[in-house]
KEFI-709045 format. One record per residue (C-alpha): residue in three letters; x, y, z. Coordinates in steps of 0.02 Angstrom, whole numbers, plus 50000, padded with zeros to 5 digits. Example, Ala and Ser with C-alpha at 12.3 -4.5 7.8 and 13.67 -1.06 7.14 Angstrom:
BEGIN
+------+-------+-------+-------+
! type !    c1 !    c2 !    c3 !
+------+-------+-------+-------+
!  ala ! 50615 ! 49775 ! 50390 !
!  ser ! 50684 ! 49947 ! 50357 !
+------+-------+-------+-------+
This chain:
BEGIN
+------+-------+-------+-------+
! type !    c1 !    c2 !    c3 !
+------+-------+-------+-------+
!  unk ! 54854 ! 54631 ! 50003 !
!  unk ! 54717 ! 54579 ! 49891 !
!  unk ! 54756 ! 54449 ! 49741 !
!  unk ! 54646 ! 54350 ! 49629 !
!  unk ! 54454 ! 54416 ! 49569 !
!  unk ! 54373 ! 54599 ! 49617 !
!  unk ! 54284 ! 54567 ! 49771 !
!  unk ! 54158 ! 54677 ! 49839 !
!  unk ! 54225 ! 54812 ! 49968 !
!  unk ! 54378 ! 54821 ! 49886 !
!  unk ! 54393 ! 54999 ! 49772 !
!  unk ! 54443 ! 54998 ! 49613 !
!  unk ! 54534 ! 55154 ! 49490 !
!  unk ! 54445 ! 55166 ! 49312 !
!  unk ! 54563 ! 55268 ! 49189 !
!  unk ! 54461 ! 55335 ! 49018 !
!  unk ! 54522 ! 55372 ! 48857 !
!  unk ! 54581 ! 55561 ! 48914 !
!  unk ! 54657 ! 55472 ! 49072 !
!  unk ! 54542 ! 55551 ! 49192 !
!  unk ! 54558 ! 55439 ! 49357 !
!  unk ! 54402 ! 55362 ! 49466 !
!  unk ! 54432 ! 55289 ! 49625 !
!  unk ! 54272 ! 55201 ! 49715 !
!  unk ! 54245 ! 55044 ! 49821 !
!  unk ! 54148 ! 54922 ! 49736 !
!  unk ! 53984 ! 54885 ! 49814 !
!  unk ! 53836 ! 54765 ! 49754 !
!  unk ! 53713 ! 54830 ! 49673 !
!  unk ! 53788 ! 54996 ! 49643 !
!  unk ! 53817 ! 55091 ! 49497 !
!  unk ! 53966 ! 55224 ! 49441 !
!  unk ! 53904 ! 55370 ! 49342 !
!  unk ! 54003 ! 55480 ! 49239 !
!  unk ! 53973 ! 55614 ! 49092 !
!  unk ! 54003 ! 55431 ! 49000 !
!  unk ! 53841 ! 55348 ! 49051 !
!  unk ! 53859 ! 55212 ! 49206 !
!  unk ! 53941 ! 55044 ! 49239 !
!  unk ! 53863 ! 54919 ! 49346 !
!  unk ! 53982 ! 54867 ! 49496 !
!  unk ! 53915 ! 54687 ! 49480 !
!  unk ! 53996 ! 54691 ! 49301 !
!  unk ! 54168 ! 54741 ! 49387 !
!  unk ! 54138 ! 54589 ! 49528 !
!  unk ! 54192 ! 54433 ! 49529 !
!  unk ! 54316 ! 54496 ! 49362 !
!  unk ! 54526 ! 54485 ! 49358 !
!  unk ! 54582 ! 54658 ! 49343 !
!  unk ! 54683 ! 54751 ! 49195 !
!  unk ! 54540 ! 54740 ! 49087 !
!  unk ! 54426 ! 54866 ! 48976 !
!  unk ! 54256 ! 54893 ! 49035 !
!  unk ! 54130 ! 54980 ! 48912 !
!  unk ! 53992 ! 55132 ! 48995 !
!  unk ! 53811 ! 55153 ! 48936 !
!  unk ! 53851 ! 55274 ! 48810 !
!  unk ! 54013 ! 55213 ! 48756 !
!  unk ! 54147 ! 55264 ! 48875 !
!  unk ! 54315 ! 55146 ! 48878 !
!  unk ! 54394 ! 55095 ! 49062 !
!  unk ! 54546 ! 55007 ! 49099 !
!  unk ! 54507 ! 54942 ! 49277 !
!  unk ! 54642 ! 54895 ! 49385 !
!  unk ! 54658 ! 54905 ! 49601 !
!  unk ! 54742 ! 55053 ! 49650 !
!  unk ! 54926 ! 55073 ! 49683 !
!  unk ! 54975 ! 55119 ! 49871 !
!  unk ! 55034 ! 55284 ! 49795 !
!  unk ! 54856 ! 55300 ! 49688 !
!  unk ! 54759 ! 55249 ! 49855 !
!  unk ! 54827 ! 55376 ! 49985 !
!  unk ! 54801 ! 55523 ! 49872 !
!  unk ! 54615 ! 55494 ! 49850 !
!  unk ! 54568 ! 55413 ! 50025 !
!  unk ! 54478 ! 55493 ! 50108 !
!  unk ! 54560 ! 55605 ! 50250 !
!  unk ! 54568 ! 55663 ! 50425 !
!  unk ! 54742 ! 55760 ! 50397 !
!  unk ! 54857 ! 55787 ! 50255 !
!  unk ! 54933 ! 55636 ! 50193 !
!  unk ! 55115 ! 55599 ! 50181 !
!  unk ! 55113 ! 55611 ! 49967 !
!  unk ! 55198 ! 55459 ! 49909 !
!  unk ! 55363 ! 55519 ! 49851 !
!  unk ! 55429 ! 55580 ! 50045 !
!  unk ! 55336 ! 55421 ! 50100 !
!  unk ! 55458 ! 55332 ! 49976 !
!  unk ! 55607 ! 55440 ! 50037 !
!  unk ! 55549 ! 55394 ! 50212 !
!  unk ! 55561 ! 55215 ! 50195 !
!  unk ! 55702 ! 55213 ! 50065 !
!  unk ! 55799 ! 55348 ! 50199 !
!  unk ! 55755 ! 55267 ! 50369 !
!  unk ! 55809 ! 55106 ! 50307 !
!  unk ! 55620 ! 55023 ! 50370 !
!  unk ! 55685 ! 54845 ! 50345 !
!  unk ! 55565 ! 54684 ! 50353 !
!  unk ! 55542 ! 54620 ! 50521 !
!  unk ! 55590 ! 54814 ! 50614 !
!  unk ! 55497 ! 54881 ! 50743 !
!  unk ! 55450 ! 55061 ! 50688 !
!  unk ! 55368 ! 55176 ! 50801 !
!  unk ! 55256 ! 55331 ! 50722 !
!  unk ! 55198 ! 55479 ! 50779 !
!  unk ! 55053 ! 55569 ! 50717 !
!  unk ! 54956 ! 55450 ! 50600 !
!  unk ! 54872 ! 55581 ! 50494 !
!  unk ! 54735 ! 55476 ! 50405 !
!  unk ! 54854 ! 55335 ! 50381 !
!  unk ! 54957 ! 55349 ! 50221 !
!  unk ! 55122 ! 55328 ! 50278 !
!  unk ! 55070 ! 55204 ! 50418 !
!  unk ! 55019 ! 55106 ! 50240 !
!  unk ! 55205 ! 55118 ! 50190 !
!  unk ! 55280 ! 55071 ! 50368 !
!  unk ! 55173 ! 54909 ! 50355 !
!  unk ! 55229 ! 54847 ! 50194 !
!  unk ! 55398 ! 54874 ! 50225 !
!  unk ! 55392 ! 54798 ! 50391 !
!  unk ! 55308 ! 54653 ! 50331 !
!  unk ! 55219 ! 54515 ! 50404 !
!  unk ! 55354 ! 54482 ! 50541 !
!  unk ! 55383 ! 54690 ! 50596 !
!  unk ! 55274 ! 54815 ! 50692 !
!  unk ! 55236 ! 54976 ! 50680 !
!  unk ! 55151 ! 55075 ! 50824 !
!  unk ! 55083 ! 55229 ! 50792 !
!  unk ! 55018 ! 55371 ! 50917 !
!  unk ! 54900 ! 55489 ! 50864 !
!  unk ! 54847 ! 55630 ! 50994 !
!  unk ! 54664 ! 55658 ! 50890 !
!  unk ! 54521 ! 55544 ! 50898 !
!  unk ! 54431 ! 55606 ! 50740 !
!  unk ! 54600 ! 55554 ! 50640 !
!  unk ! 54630 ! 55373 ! 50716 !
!  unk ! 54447 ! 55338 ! 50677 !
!  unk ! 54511 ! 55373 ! 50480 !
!  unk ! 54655 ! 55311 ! 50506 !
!  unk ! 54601 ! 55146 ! 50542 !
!  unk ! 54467 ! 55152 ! 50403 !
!  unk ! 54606 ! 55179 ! 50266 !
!  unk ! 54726 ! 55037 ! 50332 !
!  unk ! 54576 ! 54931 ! 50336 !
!  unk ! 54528 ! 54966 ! 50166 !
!  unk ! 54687 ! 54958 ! 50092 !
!  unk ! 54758 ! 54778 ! 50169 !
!  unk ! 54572 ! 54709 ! 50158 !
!  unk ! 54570 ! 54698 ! 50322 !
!  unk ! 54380 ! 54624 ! 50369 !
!  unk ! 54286 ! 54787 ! 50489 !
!  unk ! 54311 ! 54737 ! 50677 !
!  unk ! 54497 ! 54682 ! 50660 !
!  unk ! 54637 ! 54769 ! 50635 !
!  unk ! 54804 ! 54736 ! 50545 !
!  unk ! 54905 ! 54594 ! 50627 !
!  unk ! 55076 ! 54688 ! 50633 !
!  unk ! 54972 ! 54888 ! 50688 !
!  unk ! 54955 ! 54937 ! 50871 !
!  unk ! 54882 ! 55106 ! 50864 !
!  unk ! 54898 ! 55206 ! 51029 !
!  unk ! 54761 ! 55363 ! 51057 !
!  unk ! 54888 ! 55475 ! 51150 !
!  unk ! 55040 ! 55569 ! 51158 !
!  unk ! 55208 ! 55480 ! 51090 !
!  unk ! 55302 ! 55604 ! 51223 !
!  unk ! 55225 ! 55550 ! 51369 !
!  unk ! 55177 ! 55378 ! 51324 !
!  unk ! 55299 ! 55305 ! 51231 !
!  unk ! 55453 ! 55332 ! 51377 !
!  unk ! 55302 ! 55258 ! 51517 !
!  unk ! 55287 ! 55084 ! 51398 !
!  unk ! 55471 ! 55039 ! 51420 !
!  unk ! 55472 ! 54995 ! 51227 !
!  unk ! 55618 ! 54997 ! 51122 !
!  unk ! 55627 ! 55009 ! 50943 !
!  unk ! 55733 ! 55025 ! 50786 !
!  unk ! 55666 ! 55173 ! 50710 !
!  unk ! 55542 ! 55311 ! 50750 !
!  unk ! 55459 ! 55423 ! 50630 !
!  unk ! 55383 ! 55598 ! 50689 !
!  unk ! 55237 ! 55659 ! 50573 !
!  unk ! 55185 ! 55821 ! 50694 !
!  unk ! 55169 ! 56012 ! 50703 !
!  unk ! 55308 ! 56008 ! 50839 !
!  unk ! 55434 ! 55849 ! 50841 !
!  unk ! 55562 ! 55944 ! 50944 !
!  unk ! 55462 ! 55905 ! 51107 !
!  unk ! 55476 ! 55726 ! 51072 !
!  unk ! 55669 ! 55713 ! 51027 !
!  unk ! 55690 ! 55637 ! 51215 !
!  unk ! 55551 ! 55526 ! 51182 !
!  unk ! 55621 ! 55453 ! 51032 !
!  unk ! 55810 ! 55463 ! 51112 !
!  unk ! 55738 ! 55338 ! 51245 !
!  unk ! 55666 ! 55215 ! 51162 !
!  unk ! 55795 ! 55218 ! 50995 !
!  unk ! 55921 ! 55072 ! 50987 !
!  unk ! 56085 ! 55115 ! 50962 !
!  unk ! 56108 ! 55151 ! 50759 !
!  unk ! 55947 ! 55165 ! 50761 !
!  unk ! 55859 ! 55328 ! 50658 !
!  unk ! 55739 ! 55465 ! 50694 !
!  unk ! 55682 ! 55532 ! 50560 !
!  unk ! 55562 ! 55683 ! 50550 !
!  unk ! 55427 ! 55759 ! 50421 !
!  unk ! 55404 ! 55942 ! 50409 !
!  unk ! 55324 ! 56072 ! 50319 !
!  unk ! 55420 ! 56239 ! 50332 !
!  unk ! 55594 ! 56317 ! 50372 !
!  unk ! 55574 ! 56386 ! 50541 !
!  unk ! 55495 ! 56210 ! 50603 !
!  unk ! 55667 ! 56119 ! 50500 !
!  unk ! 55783 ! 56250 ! 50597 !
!  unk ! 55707 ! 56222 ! 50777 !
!  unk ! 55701 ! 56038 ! 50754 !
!  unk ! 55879 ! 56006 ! 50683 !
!  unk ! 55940 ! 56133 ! 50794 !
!  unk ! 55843 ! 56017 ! 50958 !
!  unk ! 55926 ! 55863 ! 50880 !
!  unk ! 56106 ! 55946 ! 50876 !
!  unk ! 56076 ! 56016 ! 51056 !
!  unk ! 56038 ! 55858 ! 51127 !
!  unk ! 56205 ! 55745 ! 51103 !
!  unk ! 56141 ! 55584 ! 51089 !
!  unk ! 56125 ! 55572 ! 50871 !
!  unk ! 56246 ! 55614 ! 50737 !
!  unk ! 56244 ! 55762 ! 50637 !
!  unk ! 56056 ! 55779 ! 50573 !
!  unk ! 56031 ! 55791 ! 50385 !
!  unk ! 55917 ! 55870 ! 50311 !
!  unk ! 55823 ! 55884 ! 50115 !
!  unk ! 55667 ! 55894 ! 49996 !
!  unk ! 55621 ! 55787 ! 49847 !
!  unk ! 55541 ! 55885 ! 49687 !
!  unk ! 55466 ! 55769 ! 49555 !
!  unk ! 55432 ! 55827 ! 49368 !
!  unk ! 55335 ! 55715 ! 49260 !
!  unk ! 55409 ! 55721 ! 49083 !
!  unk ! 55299 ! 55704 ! 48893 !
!  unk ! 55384 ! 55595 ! 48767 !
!  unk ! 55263 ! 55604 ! 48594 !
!  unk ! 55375 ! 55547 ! 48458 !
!  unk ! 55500 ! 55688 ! 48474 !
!  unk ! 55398 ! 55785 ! 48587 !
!  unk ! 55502 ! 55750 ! 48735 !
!  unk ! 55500 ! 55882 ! 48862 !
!  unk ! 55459 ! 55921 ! 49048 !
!  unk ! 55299 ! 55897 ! 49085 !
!  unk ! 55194 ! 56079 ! 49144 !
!  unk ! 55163 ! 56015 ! 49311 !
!  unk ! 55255 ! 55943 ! 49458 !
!  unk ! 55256 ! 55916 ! 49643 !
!  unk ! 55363 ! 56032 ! 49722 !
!  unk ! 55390 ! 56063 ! 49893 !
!  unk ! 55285 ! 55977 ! 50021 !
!  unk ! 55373 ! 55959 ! 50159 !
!  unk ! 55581 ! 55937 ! 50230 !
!  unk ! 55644 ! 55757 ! 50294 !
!  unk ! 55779 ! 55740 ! 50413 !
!  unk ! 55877 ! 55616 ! 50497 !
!  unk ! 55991 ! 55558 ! 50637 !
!  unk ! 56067 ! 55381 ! 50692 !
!  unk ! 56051 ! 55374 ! 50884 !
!  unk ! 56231 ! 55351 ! 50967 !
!  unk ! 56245 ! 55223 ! 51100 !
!  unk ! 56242 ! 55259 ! 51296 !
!  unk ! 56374 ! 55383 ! 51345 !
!  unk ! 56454 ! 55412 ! 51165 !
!  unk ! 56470 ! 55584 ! 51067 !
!  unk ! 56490 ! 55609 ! 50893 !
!  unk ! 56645 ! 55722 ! 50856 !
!  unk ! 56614 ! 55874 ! 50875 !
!  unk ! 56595 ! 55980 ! 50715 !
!  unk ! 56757 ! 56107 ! 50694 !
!  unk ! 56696 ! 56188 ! 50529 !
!  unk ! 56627 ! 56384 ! 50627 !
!  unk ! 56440 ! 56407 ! 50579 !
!  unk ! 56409 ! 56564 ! 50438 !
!  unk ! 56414 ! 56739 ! 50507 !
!  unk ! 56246 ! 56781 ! 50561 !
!  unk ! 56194 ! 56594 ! 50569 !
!  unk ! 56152 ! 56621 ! 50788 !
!  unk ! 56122 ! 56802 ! 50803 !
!  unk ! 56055 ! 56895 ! 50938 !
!  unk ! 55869 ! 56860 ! 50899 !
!  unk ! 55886 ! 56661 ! 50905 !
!  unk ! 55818 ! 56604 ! 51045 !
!  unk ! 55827 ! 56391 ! 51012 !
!  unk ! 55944 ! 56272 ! 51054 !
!  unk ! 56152 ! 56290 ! 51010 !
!  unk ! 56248 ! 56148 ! 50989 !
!  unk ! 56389 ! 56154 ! 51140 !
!  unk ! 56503 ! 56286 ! 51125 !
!  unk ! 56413 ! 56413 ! 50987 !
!  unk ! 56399 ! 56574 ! 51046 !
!  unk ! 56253 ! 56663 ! 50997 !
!  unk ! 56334 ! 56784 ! 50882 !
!  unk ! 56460 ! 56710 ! 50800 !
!  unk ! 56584 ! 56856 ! 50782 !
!  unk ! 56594 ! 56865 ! 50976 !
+------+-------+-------+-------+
């Protein structure tokens, strides 16, 4: 990560007075225009940052780098990003630990694979597959960008794979110690992941709406080798303290997608098998998915 002076090619976040955000790389030469006049980038290069920077008609900027959180939400994108709070749970939840080999599937345009590297650090690796061309190209870009990584290399501890983790990953013989699935439809790679996982190793999954939470958890029960999946959403509300003006803010993020995980079991060994009966009505007649062992289809039966 960058430290020391703005350099050019790195991008910078200017905050005014209203605390209205601009993100932009800095680039010789160049200026930034807003309804505030324009700054010259060559006054932000070569400069430590946290300092005020005055525009051409007056306008006051605090310019700092950009947070990881600030960077992935204005980067520019192939595919949704990951928004920094599930990227937090996902690290924080998966227990990514320095020097962990994570595996990834579906890269997006490369704002969790940001968080997987940092919290890997310099002596882990995370390998990512990515089925679409158009999004590893951006991908790539944004990881670049972000760990100042100079065009034509890539970062030292990132293998990214232009394929299909399903296929792929069980033909490379790799093993790993955690596997994140990012994807419209991580149920088809459950034996995937279950191949290459290390025993206490976790899967953890990142979807976006009930019935792809209830066909996935309901694959992971079904297939013997993990403990009982669990599964949740993080909400975050902003609050405004003025004085005593403290209350909830008007906005938050609310739902953006459901997280689950599962430790894999080692070779051979079940987890106890859950005696609690599911809900009436939980496996009726229309559900056509996987059943963990032994549920009928209609409970009541």
């Amino acid at each position: 990560m960058h430290r020391g002076p703005l350099r050019a090619g790195e991008w910078v976040r200017l905050v005014d007075q209203k605390g209205r955000k601009h993100n932009f790389e800095l680039v010789p030469g160049k200026r930034f225009f807003s309804n505030k006049g324009h700054l010259d980038h060559d006054e932000l290069i070569g400069r430590e940052e946290g300092f005020t920077v005055v525009s051409s008609a007056g306008g006051e900027y605090l310019v700092f780098r950009p947070l990881l959180s600030e960077f992935v939400v204005s980067m520019p994108r192939g595919a949704a990003v990951v928004y920094p709070k599930d990227a937090a749970q996902i690290v924080a939840q998966a227990d990514i630990f320095p020097g962990a080999h994570v595996v990834e599937a579906g890269v997006g345009s490369g704002a969790l694979t940001c968080s997987l590297l940092r919290a890997v650090g310099p002596y882990g690796r995370v390998t990512s597959f990515e089925r679409r061309e158009e999004f590893a190209e951006v991908a790539t870009r944004n990881v670049r960008q972000f760990f100042g990584v100079p065009e034509g290399e890539s970062h030292p501890s990132w293998e990214l794979n232009l394929g299909d983790l399903q296929e792929e990953l069980p033909a490379s013989g790799r093993r790993c110690d955690r596997v994140i699935l990012d994807m419209l439809a991580p149920w088809e790679c459950v034996d995937a992941a279950a191949s290459a996982l290390l025993p206490g190793g976790i899967l953890c999954a990142y979807v976006a709406t009930t019935t792809q939470l209830s066909r996935y958890v309901e694959t992971v029960r079904a297939h013997g080798g993990f403990t009982e999946p669990q599964a949740w959403e993080s909400l975050v509300r902003d609050w405004h303290v003025e004085g005593l003006a403290v209350r909830p803010g008007h906005k938050m993020i609310g739902h953006t997608a459901f997280l689950v995980t599962a430790r894999r079991l080692a070779p051979g060994a079940r987890a106890p098998r859950k005696t609690r009966r599911p809900a009436p009505g939980a496996y009726g007649p229309d559900y056509t998915g996987p059943r963990p062992d032994g549920v009928p289809a209609d409970p009541t039966e």
